[in-house]
Rosetta silent file (secondary structure, phi, psi, omega in degrees, C-alpha in Angstrom):
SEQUENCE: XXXXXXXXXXXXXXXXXXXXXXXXXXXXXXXXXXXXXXXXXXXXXXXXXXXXXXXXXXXXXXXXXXXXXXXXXXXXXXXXXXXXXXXXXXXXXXXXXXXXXXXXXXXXXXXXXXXXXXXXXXXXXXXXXXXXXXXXXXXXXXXXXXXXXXXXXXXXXXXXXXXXXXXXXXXXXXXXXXXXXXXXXXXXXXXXXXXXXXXXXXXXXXXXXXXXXXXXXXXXXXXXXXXXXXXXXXXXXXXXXXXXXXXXXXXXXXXXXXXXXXXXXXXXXXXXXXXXXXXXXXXXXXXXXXXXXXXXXXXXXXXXXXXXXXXXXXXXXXXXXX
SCORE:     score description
SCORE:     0.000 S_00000001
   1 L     0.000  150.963 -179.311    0.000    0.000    0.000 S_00000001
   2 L  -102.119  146.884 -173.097    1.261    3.471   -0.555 S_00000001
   3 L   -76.746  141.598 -178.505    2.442    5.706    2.302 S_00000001
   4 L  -127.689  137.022 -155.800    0.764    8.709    1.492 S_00000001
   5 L   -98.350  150.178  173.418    2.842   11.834    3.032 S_00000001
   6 L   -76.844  121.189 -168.697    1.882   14.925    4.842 S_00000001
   7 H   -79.675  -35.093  154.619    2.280   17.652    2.723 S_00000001
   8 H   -34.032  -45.569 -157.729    2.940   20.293    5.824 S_00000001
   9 H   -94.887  -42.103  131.278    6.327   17.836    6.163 S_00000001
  10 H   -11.318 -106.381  172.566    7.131   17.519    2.267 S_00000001
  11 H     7.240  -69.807  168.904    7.071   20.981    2.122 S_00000001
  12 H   -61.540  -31.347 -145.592    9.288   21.911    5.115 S_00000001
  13 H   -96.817  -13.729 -177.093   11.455   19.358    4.538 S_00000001
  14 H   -88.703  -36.377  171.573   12.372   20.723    0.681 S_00000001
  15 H   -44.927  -59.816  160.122   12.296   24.283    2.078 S_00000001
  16 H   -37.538  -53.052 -179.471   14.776   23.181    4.525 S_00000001
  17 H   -68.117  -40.510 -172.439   17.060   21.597    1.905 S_00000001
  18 H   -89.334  -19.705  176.659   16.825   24.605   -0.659 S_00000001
  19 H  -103.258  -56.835 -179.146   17.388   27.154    2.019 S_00000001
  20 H   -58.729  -52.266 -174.886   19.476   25.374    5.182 S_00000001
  21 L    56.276 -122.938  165.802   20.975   22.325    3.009 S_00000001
  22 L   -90.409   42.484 -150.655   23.612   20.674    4.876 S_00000001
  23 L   -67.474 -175.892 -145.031   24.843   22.793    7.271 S_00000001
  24 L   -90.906  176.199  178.122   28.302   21.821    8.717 S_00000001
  25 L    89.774  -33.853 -179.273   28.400   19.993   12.166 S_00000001
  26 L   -71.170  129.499  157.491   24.893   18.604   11.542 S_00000001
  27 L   -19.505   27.625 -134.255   24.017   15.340   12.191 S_00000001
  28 L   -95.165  133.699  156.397   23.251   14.411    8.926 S_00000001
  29 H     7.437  -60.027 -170.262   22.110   10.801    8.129 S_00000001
  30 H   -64.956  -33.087 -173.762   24.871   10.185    5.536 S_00000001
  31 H   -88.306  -11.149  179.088   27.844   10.383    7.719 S_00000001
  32 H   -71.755  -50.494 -178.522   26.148    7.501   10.394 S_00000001
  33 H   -42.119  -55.979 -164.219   25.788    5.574    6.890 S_00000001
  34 H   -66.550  -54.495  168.276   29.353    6.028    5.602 S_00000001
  35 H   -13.362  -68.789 -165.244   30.550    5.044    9.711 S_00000001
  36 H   -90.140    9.434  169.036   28.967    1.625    9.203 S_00000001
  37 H   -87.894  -67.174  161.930   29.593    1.134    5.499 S_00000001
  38 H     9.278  -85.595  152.778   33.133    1.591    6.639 S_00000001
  39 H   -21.859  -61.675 -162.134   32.991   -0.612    9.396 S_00000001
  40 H   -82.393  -43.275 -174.560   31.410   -3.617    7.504 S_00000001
  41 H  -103.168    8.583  132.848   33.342   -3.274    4.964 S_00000001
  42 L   -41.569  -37.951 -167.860   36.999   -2.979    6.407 S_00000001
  43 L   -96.540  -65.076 -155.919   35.790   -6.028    8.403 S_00000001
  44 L   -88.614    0.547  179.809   34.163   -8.294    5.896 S_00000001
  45 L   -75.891   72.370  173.538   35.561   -7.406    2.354 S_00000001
  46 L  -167.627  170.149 -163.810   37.472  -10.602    1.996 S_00000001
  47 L   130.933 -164.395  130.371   37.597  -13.753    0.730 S_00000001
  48 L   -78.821  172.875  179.672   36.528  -15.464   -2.222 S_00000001
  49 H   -51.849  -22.716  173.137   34.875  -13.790   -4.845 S_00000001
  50 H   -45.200  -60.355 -166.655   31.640  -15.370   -3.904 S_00000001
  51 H   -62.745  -57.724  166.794   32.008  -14.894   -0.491 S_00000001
  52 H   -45.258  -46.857  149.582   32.401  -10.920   -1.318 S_00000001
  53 H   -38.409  -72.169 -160.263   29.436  -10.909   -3.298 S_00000001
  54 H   -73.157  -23.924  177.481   27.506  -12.566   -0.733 S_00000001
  55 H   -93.617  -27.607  160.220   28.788  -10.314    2.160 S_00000001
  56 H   -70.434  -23.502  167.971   28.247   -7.025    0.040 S_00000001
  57 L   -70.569  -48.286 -172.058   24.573   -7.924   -0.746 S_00000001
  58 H   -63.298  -35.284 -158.286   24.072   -8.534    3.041 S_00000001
  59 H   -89.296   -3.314 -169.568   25.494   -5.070    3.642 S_00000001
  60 H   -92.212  -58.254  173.196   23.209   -3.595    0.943 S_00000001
  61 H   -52.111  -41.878  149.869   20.409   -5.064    2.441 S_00000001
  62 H   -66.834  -47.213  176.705   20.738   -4.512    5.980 S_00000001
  63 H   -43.987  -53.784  154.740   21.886   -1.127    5.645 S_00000001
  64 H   -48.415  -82.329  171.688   18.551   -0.517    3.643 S_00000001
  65 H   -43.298  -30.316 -173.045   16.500   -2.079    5.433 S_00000001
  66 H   -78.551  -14.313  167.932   17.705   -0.882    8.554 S_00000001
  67 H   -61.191   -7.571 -146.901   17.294    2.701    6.941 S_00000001
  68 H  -123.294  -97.069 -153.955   14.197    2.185    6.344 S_00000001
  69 H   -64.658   -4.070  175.086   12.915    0.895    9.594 S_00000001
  70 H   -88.728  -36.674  169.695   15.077    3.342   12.092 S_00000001
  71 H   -44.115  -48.622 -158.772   13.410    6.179    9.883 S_00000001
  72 H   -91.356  -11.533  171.461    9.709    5.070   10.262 S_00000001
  73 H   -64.598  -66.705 -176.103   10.536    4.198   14.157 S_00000001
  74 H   -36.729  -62.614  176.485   12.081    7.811   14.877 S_00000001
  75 H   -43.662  -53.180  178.582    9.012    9.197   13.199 S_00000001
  76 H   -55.368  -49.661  161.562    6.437    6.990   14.730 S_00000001
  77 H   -78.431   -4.104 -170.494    7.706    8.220   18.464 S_00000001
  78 H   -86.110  -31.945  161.976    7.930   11.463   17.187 S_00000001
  79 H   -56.713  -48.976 -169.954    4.016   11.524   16.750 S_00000001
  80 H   -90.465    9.091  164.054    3.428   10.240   19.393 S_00000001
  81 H   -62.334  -64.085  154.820    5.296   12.771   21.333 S_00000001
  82 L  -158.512  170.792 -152.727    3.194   15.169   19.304 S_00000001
  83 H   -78.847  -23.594  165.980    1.715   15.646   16.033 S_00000001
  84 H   -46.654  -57.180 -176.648    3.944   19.025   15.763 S_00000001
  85 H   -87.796   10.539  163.536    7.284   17.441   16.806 S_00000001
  86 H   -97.198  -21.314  142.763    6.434   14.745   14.362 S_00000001
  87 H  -105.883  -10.274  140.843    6.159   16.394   11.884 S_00000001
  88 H   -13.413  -83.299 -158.593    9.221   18.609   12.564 S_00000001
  89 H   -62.773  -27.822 -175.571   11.455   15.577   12.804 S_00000001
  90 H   -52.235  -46.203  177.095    9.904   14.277    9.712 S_00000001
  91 H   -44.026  -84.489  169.899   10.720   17.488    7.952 S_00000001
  92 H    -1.026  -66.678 -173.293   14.231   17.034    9.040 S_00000001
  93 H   -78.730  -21.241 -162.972   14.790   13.657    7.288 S_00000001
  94 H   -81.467  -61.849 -172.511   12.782   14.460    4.387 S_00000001
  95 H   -67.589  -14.319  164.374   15.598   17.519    3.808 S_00000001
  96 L  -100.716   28.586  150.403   18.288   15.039    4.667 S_00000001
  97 L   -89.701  -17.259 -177.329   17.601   13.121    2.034 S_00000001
  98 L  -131.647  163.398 -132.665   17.967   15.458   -0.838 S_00000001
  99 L   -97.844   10.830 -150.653   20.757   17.064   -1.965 S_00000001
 100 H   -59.553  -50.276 -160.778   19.381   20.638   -4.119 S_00000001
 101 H   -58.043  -50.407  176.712   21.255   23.173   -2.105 S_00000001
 102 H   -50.698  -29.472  174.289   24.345   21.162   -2.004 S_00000001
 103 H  -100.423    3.246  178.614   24.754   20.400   -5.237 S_00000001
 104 H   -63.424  -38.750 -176.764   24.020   23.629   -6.627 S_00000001
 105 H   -59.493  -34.130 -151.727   26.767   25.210   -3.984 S_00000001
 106 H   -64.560  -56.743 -173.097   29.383   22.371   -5.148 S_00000001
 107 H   -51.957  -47.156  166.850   28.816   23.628   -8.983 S_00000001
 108 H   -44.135  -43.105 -158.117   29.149   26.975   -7.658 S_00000001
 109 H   -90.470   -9.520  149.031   32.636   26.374   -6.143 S_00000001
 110 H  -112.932   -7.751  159.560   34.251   25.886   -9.439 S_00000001
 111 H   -60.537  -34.533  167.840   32.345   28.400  -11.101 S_00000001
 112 H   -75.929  -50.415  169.470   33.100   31.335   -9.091 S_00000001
 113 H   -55.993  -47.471 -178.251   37.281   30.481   -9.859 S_00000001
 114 H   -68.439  -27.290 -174.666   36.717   29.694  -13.400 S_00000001
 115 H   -66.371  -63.608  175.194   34.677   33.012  -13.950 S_00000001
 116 L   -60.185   18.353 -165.392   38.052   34.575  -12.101 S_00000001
 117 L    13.680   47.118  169.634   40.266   32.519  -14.613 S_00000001
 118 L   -98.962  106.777 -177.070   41.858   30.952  -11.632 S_00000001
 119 H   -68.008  -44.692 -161.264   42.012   27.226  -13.277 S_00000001
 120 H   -73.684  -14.131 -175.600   43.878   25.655  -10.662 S_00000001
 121 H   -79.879  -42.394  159.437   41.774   26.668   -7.767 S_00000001
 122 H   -66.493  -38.915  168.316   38.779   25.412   -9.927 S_00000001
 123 H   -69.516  -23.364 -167.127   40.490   22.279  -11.145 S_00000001
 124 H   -82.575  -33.329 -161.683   40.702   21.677   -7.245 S_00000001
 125 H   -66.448  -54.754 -173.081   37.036   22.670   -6.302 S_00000001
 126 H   -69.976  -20.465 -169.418   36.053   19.830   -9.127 S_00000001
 127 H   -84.989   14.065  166.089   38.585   17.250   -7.633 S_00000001
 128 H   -89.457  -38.888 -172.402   36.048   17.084   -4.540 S_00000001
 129 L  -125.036   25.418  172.420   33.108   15.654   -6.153 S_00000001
 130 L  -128.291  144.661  137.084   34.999   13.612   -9.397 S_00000001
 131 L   -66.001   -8.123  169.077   36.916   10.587   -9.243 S_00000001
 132 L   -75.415   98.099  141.406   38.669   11.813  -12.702 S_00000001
 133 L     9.402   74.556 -171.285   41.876   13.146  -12.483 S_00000001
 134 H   -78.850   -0.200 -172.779   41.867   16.954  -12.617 S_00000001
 135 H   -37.138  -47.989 -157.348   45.198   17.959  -12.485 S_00000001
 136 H  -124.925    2.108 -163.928   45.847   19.289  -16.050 S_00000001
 137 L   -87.409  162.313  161.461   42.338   20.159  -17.615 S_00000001
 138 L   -59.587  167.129  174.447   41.127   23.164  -19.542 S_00000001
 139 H   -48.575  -65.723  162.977   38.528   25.506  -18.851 S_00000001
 140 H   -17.660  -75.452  173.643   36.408   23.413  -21.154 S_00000001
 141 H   -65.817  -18.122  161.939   37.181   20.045  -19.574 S_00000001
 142 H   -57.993  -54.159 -163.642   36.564   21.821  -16.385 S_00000001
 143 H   -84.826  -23.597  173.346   33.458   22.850  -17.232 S_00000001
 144 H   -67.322  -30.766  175.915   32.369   19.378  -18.804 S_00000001
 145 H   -51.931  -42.174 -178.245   33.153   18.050  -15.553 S_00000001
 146 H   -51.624  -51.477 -146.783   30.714   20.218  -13.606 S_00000001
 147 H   -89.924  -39.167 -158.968   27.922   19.795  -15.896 S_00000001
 148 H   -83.749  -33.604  159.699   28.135   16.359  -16.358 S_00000001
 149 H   -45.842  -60.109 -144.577   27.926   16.082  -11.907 S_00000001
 150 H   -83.309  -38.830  168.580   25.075   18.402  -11.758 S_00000001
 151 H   -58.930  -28.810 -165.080   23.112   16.563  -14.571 S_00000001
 152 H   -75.483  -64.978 -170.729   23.983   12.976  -13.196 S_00000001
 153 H   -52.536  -28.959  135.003   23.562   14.434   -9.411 S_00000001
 154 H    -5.667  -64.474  179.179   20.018   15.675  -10.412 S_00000001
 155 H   -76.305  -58.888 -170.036   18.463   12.810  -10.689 S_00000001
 156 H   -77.123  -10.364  168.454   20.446   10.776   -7.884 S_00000001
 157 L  -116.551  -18.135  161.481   20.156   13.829   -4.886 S_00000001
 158 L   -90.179  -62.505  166.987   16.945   15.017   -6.172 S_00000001
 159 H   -97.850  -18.502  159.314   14.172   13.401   -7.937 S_00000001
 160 H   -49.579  -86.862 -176.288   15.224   10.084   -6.766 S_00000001
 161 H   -33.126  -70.800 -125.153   14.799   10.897   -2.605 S_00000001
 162 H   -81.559  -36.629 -174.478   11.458   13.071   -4.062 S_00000001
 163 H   -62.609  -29.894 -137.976    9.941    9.728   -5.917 S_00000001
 164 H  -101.096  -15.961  178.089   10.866    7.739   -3.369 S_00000001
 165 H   -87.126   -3.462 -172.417    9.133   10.089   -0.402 S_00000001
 166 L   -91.226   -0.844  178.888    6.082   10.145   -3.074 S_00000001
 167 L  -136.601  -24.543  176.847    5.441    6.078   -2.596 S_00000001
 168 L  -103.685  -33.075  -95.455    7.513    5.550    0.530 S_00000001
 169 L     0.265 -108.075 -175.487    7.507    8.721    2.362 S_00000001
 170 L   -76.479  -55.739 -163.453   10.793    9.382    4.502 S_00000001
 171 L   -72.219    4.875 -156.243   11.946    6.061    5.446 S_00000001
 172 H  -119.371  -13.120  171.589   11.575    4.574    1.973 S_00000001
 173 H  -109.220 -175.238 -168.507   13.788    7.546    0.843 S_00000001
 174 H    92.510  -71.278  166.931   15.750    7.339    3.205 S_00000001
 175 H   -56.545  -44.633  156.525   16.781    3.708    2.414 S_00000001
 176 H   -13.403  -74.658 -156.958   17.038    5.502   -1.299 S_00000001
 177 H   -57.914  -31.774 -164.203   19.674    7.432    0.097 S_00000001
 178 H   -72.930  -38.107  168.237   21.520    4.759    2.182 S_00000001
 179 H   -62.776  -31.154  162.035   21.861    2.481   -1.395 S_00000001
 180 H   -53.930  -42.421  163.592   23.172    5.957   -2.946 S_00000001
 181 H   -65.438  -42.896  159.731   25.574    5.991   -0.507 S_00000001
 182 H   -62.435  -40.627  153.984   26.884    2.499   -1.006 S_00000001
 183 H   -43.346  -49.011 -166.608   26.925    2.825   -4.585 S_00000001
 184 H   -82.638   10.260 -176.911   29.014    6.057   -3.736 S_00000001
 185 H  -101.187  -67.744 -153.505   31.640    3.957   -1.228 S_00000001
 186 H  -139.969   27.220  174.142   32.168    0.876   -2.750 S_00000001
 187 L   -96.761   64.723  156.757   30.027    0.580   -6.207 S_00000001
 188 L  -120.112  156.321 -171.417   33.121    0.788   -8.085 S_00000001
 189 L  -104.037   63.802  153.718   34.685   -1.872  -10.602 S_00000001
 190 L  -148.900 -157.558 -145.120   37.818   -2.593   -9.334 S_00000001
 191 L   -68.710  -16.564  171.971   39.748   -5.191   -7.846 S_00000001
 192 L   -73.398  -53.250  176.330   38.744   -4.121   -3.993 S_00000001
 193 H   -40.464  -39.426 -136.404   35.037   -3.017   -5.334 S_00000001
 194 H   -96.925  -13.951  178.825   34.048   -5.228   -7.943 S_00000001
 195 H   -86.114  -70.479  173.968   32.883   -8.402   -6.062 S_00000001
 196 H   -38.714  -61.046 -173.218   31.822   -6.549   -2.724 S_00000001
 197 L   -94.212   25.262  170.040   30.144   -3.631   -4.182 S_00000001
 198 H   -42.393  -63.150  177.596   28.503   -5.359   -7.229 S_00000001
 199 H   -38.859  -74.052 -155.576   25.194   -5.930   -5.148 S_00000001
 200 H   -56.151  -55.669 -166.956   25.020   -2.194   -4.153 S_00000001
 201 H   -76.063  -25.789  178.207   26.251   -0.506   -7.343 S_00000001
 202 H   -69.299  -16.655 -164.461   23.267   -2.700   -9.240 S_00000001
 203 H   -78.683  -80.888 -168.730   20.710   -1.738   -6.739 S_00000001
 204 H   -58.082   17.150  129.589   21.225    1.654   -7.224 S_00000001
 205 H   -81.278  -55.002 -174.672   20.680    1.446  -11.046 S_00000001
 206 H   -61.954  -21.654 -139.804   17.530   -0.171  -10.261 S_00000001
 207 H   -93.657  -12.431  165.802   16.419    2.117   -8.002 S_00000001
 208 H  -105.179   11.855  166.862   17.350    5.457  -10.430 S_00000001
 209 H   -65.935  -28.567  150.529   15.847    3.928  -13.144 S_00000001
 210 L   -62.425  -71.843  178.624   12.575    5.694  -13.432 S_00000001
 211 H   -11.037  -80.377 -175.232   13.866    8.933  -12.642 S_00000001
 212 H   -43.555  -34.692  168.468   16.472    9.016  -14.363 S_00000001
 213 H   -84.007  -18.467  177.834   13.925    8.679  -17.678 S_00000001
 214 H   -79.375   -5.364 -156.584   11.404   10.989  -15.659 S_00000001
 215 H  -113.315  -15.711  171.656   14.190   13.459  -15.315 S_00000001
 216 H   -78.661  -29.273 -174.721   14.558   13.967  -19.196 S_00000001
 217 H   -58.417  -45.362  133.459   11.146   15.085  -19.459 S_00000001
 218 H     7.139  -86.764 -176.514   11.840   17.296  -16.099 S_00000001
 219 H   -64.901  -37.536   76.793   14.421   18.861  -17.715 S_00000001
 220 H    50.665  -70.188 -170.248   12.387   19.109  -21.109 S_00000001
 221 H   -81.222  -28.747  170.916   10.084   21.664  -19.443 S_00000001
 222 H   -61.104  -91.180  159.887   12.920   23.296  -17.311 S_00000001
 223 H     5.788  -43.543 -146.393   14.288   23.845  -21.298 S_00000001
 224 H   -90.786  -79.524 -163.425   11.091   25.012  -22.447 S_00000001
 225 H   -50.886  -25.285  177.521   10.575   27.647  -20.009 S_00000001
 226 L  -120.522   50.055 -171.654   14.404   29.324  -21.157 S_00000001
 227 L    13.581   55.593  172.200   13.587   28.697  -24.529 S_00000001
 228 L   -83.371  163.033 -156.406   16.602   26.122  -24.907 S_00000001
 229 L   -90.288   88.440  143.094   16.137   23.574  -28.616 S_00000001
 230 L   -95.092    0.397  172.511   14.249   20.849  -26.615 S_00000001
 231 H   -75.472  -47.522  173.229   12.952   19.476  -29.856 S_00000001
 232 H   -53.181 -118.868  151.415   16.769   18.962  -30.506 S_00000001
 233 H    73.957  -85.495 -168.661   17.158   18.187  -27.063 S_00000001
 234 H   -36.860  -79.930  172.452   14.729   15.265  -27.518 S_00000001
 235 H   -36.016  -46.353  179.313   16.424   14.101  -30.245 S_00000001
 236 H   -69.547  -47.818 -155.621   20.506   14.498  -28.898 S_00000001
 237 H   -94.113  -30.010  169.520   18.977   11.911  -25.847 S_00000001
 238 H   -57.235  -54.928 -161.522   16.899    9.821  -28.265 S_00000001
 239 H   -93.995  -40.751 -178.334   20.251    9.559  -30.510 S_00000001
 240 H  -121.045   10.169 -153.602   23.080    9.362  -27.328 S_00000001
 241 L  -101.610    9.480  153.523   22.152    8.661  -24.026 S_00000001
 242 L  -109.283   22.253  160.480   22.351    4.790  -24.147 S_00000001
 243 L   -86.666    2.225  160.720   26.050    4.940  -25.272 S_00000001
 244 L   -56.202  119.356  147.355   26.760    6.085  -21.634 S_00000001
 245 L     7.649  -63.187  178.784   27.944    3.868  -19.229 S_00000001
 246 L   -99.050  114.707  174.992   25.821    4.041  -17.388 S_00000001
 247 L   -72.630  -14.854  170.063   22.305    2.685  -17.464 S_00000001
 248 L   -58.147  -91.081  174.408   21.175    5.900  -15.765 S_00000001
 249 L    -6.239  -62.249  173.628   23.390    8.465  -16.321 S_00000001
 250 H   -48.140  -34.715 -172.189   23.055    8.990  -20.700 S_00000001
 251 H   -61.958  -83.027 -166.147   19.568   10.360  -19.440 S_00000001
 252 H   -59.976  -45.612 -172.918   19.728   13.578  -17.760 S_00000001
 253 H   -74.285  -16.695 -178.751   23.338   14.457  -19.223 S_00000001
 254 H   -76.629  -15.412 -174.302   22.523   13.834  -23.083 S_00000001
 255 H   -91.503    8.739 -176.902   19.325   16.222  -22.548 S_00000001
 256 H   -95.815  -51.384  173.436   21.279   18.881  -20.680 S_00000001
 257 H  -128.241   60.687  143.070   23.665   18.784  -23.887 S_00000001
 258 H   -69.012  -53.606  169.905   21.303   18.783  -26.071 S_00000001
 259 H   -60.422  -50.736  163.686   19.493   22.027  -24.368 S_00000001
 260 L   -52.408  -31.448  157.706   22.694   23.311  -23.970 S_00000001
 261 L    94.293   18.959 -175.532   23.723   23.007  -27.489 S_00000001
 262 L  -126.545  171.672  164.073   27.541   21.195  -26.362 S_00000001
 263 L   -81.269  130.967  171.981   29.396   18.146  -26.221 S_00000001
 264 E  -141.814  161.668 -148.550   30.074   15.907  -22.801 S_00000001
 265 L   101.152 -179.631 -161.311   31.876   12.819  -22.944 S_00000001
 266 L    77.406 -135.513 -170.104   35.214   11.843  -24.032 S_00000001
 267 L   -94.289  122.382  164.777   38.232   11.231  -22.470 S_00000001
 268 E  -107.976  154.799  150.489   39.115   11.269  -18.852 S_00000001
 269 L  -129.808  125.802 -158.897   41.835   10.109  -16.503 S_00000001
 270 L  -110.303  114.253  174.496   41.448    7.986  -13.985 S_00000001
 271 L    62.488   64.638 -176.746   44.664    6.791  -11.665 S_00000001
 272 L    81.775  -48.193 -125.268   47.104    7.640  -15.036 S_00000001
 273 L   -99.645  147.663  166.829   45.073    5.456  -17.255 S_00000001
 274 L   -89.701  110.103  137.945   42.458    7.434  -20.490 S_00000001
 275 E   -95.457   99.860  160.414   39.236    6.150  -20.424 S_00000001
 276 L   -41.503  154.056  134.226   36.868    7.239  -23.313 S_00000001
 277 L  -107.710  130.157   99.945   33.217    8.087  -22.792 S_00000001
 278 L    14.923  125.774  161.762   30.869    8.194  -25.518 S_00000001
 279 L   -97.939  126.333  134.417   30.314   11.540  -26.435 S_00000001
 280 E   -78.363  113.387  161.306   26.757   13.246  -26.071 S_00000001
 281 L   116.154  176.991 -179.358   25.198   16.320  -27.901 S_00000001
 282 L  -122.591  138.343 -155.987   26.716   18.181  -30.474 S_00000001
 283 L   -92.947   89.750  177.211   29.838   20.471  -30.214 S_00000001
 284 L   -90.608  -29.391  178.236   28.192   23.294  -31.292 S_00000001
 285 L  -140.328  168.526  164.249   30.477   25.812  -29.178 S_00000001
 286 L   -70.867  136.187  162.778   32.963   25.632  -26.957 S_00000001
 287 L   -61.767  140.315 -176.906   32.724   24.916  -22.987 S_00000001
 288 L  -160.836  154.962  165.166   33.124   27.639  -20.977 S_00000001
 289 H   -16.816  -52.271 -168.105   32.067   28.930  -17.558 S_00000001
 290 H   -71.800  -18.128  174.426   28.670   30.251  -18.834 S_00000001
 291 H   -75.781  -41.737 -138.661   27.216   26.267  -19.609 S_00000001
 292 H   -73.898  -81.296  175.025   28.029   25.730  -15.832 S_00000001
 293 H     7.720  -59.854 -169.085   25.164   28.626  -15.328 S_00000001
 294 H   -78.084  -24.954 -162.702   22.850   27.740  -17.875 S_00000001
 295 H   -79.334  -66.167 -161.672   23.296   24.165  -16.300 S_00000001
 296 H   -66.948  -18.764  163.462   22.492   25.259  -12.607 S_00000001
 297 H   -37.897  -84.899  150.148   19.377   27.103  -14.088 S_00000001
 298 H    26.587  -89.651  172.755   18.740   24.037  -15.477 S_00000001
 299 H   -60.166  -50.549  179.419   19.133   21.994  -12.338 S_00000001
 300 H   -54.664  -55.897 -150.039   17.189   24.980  -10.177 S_00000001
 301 H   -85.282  -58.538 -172.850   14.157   25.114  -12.330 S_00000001
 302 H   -53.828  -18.352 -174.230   14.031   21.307  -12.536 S_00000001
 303 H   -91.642  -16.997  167.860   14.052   20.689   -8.867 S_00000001
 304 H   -73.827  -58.179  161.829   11.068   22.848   -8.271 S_00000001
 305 H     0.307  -93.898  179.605    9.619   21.369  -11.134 S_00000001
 306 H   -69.634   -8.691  157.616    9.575   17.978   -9.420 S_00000001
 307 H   -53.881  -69.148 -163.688    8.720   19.566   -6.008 S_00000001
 308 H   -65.780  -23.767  178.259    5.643   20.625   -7.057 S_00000001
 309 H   -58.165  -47.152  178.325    4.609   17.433   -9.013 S_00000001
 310 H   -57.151  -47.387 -140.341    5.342   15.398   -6.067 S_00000001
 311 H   -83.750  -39.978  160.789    4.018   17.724   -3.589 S_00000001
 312 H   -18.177  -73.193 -140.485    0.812   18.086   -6.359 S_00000001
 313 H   -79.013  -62.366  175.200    0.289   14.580   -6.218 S_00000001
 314 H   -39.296  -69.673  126.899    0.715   14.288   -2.207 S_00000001
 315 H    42.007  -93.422  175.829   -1.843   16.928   -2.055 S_00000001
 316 H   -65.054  -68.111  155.995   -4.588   14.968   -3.761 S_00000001
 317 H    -4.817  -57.949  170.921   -3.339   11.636   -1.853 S_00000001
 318 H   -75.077  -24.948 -159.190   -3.981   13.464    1.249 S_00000001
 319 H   -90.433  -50.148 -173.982   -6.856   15.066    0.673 S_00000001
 320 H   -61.466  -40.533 -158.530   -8.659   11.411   -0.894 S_00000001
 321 H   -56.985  -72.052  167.153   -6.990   10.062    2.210 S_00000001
 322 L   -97.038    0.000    0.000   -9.229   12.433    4.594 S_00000001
């Protein structure tokens, strides 16, 4: 049956998130998760390959589940303290599941250097929230880096946690987030990663797989509204987004540069090594500072976007409800 959400808690809890975000010191959810992803896996990441499998799946699972059910417990005394401080605390988790201010700030923090043609200060900003090897890039490759977070990170800090409070309410995002997090620890494909965090990094495809196709359309109207080519658009995501990587991913970034009217993709380096990407969109101009902009518009307009659809939908939910 679907949890159908308070919209008084919705509400607060994205208001919270677009104005408060993450501030530092707080308690926020994600750092108990990384603690025991840590833990578990420092202790149990060994073995055979099987065995690694089978102990990374466990850690995917509990870690959910337990994400899940410490959410709807906290809440559940928090009502019954009172209906105020319940939904308060509710609020809370609902903004510390999603990610808007934060990733808007993070795009910010190499935008404001690059604007100032300081590259290296900007090459540094992006070496917080890439695993690619920033050391040497151009403005350009700087700036594909950005846009290609903030398109991916869209989907995965944002309209994921909002579908998932629209069927689950907190605790079902909540677990959302704690498989985001495992994906972002140990859903990598190499030789510590690729047995242990197999389970984890697959979950966390299924689990952005709506979105992530709900997020071109998203973006489609965010487009619309700053008269960006979204028939092109259509088309550039239609034509590149399942040479990505990624089964997710090709979604939000080929329609961003498609709207945008650029290229993303190519070549990166990771630990020394080149790795191609598949290139998406067409290199109609050069990258520069100003797509990082048009991109957090982009991202800004879309995350309201899917507030109000969600919060729309809760709305009527609640209403049929009572």
């Amino acid at each position: 049956m679907m949890f159908i959400l308070n919209p008084i808690s919705i509400g607060l809890g994205f208001l919270w998130d677009q104005i408060v975000g993450d501030p530092p010191k707080w308690p926020h959810p994600v750092i108990f998760m990384g603690k025991v992803i840590s833990l578990y896996e420092g202790r149990f990441n060994q073995g055979t390959p099987r065995q690694r499998r089978l102990k990374g799946a466990l850690l995917t699972l509990i870690l959910g589940t337990g994400s899940f059910a410490l959410t709807a417990g906290l809440i559940g005394i928090a009502h019954e303290i009172s209906v105020i401080f319940g939904l308060i605390i509710e609020a809370l988790l609902i903004g510390s599941a999603l990610a808007g201010k934060s990733l808007l700030e993070a795009g910010s923090r190499v935008l404001q250097p690059l604007k100032e043609g300081n590259l290296e200060a900007a090459r540094k900003s992006l070496s917080w929230f890439v695993s690619r090897d920033t050391t040497n890039l151009s403005e350009g490759e700087i700036a594909r880096g950005t846009i290609e977070t903030l398109a991916e990170n869209f989907v995965d800090g944002i309209l994921s946690p909002l579908f998932y409070l629209l069927i689950g309410g907190a605790p079902l995002a909540m677990a959302f987030k704690a498989v985001s997090t495992l994906d972002s620890m140990i859903g990598y494909r190499n030789e510590r990663y690729e047995d242990f965090g197999w389970f984890a990094a697959r979950t966390d495809d299924w689990a952005n797989y709506l979105p992530a196709r709900l997020s071109v359309i998203i973006l489609g109207l965010a487009g619309w509204f700053y008269r960006f080519p979204v028939r092109k658009a259509f088309k550039i995501w239609r034509r590149d987004a399942k040479a990505h990587p990624s089964p997710n991913g090709g979604n939000p970034e080929s329609m961003v540069a498609g709207l945008l009217e650029i290229q993303l993709g190519g070549n990166n380096i990771y630990h020394g090594k080149i790795h191609h990407r598949a290139e998406m969109g067409d290199p109609l101009h050069e990258l520069s500072w100003q797509d990082i902009e048009q991109c957090q518009k982009l991202v800004r307009l879309g995350t309201w976007i899917s507030f109000l659809l969600i919060f729309g939908v809760t709305c009527l939910l609640f209403a049929n409800r009572h």
